[in-house]
Backbone as CSV, one residue per row, in Angstrom:
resi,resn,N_x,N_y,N_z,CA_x,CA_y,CA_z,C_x,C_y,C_z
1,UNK,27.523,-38.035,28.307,27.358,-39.429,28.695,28.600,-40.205,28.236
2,UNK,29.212,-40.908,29.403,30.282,-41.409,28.775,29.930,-43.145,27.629
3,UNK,30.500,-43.468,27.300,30.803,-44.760,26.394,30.010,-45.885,27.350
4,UNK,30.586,-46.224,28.648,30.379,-47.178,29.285,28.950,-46.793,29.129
5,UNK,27.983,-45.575,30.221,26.588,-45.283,29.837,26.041,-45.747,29.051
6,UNK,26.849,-45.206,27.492,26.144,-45.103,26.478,25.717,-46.794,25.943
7,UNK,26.625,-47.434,26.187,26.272,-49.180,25.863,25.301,-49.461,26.752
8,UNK,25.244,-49.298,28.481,24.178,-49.696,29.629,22.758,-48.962,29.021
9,UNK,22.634,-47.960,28.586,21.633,-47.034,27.920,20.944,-48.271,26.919
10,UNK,21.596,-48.340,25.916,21.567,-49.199,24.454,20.729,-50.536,24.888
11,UNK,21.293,-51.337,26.012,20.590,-52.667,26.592,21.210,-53.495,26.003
12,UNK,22.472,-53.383,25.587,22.944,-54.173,24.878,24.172,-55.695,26.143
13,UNK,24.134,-56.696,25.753,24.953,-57.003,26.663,26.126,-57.801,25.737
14,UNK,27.292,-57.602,26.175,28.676,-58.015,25.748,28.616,-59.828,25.972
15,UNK,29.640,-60.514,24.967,29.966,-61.690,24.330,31.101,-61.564,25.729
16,UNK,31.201,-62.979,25.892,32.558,-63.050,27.021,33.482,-62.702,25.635
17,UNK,34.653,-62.660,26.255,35.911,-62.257,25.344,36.304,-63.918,24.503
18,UNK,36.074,-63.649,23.160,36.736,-64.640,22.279,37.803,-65.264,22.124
19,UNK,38.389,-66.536,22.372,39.908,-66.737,22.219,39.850,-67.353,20.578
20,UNK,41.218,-66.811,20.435,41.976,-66.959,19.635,41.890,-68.218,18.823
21,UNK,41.687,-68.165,17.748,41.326,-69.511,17.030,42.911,-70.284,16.140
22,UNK,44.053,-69.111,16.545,45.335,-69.447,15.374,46.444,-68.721,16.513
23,UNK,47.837,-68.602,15.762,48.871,-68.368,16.488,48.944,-66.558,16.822
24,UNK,48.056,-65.508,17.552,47.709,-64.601,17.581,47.569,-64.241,19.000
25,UNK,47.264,-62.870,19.380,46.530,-62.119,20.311,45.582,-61.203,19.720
26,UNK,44.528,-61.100,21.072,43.028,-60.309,20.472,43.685,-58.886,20.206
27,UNK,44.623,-58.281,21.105,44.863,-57.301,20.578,46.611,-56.622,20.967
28,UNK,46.897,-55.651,20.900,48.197,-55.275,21.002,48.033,-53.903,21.251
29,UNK,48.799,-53.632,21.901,48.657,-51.853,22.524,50.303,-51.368,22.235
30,UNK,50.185,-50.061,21.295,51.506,-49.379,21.188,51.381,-48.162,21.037
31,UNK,52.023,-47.454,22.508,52.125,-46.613,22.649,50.558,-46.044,22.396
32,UNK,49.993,-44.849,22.258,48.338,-44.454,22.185,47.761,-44.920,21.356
33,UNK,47.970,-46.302,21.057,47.235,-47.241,19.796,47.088,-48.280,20.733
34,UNK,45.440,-49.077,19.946,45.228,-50.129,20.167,44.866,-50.957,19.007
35,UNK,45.465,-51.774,18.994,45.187,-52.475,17.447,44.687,-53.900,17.937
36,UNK,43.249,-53.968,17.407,42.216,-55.133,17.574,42.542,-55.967,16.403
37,UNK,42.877,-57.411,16.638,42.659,-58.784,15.784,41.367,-58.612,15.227
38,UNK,40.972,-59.600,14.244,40.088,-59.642,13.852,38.899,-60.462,14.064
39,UNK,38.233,-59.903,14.186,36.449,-61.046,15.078,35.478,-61.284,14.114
40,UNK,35.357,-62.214,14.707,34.106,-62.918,13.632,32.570,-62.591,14.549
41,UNK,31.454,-62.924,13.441,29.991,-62.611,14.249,29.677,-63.828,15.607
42,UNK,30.508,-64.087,16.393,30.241,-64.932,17.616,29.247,-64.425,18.601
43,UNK,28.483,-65.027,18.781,26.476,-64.582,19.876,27.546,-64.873,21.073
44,UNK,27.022,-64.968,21.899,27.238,-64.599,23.682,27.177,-66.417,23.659
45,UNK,26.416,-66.924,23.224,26.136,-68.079,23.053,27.048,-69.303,22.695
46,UNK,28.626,-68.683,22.244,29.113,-69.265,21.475,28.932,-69.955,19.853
47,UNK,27.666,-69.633,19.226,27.514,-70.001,18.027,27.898,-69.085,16.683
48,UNK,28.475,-69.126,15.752,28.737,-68.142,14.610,27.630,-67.857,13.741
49,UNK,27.631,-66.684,12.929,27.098,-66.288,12.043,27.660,-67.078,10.886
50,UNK,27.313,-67.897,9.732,28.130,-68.664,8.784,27.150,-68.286,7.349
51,UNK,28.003,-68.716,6.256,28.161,-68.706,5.170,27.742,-67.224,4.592
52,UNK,27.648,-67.114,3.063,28.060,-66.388,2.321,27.075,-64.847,2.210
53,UNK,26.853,-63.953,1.831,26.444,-62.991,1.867,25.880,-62.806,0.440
54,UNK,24.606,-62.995,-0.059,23.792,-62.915,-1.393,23.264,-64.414,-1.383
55,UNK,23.987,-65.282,-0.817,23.367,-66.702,-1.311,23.495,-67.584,0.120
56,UNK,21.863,-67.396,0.566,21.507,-67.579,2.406,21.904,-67.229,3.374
57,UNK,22.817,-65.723,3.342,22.616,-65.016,4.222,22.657,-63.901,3.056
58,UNK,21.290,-63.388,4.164,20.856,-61.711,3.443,21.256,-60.676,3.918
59,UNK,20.842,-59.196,3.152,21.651,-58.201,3.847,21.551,-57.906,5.313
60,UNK,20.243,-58.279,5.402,19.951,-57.784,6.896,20.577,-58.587,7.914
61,UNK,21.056,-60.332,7.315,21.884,-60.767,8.428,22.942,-60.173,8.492
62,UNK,23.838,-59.947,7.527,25.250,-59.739,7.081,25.241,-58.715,8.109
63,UNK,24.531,-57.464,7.859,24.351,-56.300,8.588,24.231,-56.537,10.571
64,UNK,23.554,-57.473,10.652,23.293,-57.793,12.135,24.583,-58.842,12.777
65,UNK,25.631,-59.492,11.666,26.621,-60.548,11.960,27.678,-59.399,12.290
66,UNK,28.072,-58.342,11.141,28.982,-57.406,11.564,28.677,-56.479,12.729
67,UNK,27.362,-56.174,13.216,26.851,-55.730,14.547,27.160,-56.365,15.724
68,UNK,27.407,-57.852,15.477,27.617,-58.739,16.966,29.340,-58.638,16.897
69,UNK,29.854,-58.490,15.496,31.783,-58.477,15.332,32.080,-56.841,16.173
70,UNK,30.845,-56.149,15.892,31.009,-54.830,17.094,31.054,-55.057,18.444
71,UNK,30.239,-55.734,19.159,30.071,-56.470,20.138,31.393,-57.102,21.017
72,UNK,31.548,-57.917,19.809,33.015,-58.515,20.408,34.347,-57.629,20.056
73,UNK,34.373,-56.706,19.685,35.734,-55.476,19.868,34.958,-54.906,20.712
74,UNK,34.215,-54.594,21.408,34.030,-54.186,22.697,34.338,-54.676,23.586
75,UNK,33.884,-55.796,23.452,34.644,-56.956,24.829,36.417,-57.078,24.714
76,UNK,36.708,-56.927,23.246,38.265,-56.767,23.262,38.938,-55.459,23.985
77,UNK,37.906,-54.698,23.867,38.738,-53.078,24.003,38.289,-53.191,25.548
78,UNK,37.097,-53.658,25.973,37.403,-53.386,27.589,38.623,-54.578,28.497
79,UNK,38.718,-55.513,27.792,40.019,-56.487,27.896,40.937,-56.018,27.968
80,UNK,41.174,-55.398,26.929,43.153,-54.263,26.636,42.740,-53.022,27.522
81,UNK,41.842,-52.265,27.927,41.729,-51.425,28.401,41.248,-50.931,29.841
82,UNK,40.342,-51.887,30.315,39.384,-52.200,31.422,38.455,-51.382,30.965
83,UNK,38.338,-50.366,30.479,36.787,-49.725,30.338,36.944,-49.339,29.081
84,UNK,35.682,-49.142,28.329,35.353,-47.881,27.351,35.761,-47.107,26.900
85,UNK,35.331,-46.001,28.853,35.962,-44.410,28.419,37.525,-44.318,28.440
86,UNK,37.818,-45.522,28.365,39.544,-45.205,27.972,40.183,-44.586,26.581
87,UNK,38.508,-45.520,25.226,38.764,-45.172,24.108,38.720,-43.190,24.072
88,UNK,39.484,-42.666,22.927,39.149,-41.712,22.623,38.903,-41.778,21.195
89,UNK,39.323,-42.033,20.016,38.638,-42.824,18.567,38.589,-43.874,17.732
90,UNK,37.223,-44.231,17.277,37.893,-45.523,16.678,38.601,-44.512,15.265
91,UNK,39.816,-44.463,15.093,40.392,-44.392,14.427,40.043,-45.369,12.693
92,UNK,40.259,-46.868,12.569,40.289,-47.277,11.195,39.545,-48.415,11.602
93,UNK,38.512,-49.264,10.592,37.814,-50.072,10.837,38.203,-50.737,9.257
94,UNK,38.428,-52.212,9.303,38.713,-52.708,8.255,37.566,-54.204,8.498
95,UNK,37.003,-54.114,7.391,35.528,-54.725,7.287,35.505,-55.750,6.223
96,UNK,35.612,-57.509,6.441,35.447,-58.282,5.235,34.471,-58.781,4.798
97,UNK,33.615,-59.189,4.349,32.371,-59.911,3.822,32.534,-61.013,3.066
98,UNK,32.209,-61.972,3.253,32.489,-63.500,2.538,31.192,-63.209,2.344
99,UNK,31.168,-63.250,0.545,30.035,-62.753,-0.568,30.611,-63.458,-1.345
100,UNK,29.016,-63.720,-2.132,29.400,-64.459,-3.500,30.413,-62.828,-4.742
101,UNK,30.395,-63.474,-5.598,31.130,-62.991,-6.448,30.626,-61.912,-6.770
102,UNK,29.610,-61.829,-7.187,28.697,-60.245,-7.971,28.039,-59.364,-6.572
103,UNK,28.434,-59.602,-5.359,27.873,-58.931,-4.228,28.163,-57.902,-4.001
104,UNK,27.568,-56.349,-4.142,28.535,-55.233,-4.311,27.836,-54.255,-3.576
105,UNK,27.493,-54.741,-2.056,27.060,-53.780,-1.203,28.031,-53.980,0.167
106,UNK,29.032,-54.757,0.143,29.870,-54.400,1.234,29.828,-53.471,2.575
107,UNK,29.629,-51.956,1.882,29.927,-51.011,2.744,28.504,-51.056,4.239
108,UNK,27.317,-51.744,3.158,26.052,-51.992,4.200,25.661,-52.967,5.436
109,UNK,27.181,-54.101,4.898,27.207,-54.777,6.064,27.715,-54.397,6.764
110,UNK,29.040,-53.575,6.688,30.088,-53.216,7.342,29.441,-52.110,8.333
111,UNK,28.346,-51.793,7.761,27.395,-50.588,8.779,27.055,-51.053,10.098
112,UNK,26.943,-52.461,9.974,26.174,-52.950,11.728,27.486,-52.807,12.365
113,UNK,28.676,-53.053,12.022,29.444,-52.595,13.216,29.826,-51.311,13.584
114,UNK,29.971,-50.098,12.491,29.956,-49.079,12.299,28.935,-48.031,13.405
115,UNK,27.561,-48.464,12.602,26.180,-47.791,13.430,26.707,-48.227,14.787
116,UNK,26.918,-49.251,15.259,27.029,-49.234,16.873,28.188,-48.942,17.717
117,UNK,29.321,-48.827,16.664,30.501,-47.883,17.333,29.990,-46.289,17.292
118,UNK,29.064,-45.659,16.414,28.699,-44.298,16.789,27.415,-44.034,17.750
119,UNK,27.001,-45.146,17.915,26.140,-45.522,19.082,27.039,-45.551,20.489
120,UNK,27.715,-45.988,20.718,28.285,-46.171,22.173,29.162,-44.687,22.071
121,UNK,29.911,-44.548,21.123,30.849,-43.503,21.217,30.928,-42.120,20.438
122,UNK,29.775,-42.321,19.786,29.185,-40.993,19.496,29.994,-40.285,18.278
123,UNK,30.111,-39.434,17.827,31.061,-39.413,16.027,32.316,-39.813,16.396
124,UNK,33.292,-39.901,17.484,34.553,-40.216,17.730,34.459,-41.722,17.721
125,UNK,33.246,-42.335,17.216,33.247,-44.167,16.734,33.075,-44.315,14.757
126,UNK,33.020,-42.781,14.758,32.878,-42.837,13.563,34.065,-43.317,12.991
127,UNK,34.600,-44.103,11.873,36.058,-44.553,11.373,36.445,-44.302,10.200
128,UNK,37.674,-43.932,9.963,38.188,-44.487,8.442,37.790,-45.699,8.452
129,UNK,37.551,-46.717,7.174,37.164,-47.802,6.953,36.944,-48.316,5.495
130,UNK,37.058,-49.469,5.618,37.620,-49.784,4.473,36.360,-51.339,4.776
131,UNK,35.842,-51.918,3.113,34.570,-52.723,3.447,35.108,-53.706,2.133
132,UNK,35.731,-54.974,2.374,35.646,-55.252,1.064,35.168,-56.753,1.047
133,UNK,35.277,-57.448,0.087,34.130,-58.793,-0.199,35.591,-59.999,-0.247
134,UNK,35.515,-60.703,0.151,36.319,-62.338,0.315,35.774,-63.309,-0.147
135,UNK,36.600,-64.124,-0.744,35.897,-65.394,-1.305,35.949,-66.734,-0.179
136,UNK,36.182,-66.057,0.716,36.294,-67.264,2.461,36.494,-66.486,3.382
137,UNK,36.131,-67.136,4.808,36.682,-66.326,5.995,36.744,-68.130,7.204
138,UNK,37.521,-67.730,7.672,37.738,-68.803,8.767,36.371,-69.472,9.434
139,UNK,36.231,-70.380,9.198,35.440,-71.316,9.624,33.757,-70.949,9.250
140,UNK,33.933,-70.470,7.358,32.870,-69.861,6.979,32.092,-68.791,7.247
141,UNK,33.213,-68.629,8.551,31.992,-66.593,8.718,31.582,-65.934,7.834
142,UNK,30.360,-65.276,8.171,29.572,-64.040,7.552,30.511,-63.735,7.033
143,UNK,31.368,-62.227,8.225,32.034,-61.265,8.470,33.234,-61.295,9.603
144,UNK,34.402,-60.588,9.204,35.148,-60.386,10.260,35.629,-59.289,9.754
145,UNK,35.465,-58.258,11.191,36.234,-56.959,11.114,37.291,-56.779,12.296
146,UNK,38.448,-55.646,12.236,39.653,-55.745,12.824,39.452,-54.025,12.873
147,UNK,40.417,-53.756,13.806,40.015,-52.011,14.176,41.487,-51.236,15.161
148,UNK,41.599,-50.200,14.552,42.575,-49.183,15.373,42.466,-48.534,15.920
149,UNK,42.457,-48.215,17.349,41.740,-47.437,18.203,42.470,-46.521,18.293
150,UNK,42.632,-45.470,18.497,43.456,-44.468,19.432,42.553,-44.480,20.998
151,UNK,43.977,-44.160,22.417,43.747,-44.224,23.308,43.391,-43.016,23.841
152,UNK,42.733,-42.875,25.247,42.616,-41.181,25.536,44.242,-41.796,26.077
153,UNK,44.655,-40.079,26.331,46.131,-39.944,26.819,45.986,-39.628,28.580
């Protein structure tokens, strides 16, 4: 089953593509790399996921805010790519959490985007990755994660 399937399968439906909130692009393509900017938890809706992670937002949001930042690198990667099955791995996933100070489960938020990159793309969404805690994120987000794709050739 390819990628594209595997999301139509899921029932999941894609965020229009996010613009740019600073002097940037969503993403950059070099040579069999795709290197994704970084996304925040934005709904289809246009509204954010906001504030801190231990103190009113809980794990299970944190976990479901970095699930919708999956969402929207999908909509990035079919943007730079036109489809899916163009990906061949997510290569590196770099995962922030705006948490209070003593918050030391990182790696569990960083799972909602994770779980649903091996959901659409099966262990080749599996990533290096890296999950760490911030004392801010732009315009109070949850979460924002950023990602390196490798391309099929």
């Amino acid at each position: 089953m390819s990628a594209t399937e595997r999301l139509q399968a899921l029932g999941l439906t894609l965020p229009p593509p996010p613009a740019p909130i600073g002097n940037y692009v969503p993403y950059r393509i070099g040579g069999n790399l795709l290197f994704l900017s970084g996304v925040g938890p934005r709904k289809a809706d246009g509204s954010l996921i906001t504030g801190k992670v231990g103190a009113g937002v809980s794990i299970e949001q944190g976990y479901e805010a970095a699930k919708i930042c999956g969402l929207n690198m999908l909509t990035n990667m079919i943007a730079a790519l036109g489809s899916l099955d163009r990906v061949d791995t997510i290569l590196k996933v770099l995962g922030m959490v705006n948490a209070v100070p003593d918050f030391q489960q990182h790696p569990r938020i960083i799972d909602g985007c994770t779980d649903l990159l091996v959901e659409v793309f099966g262990d080749n969404g599996r990533p290096a990755r890296s999950a760490v805690g911030v004392a801010s994120l732009p315009r109070d987000i949850a979460v924002e994660i950023e990602a390196v794709i490798l391309i099929k050739s």
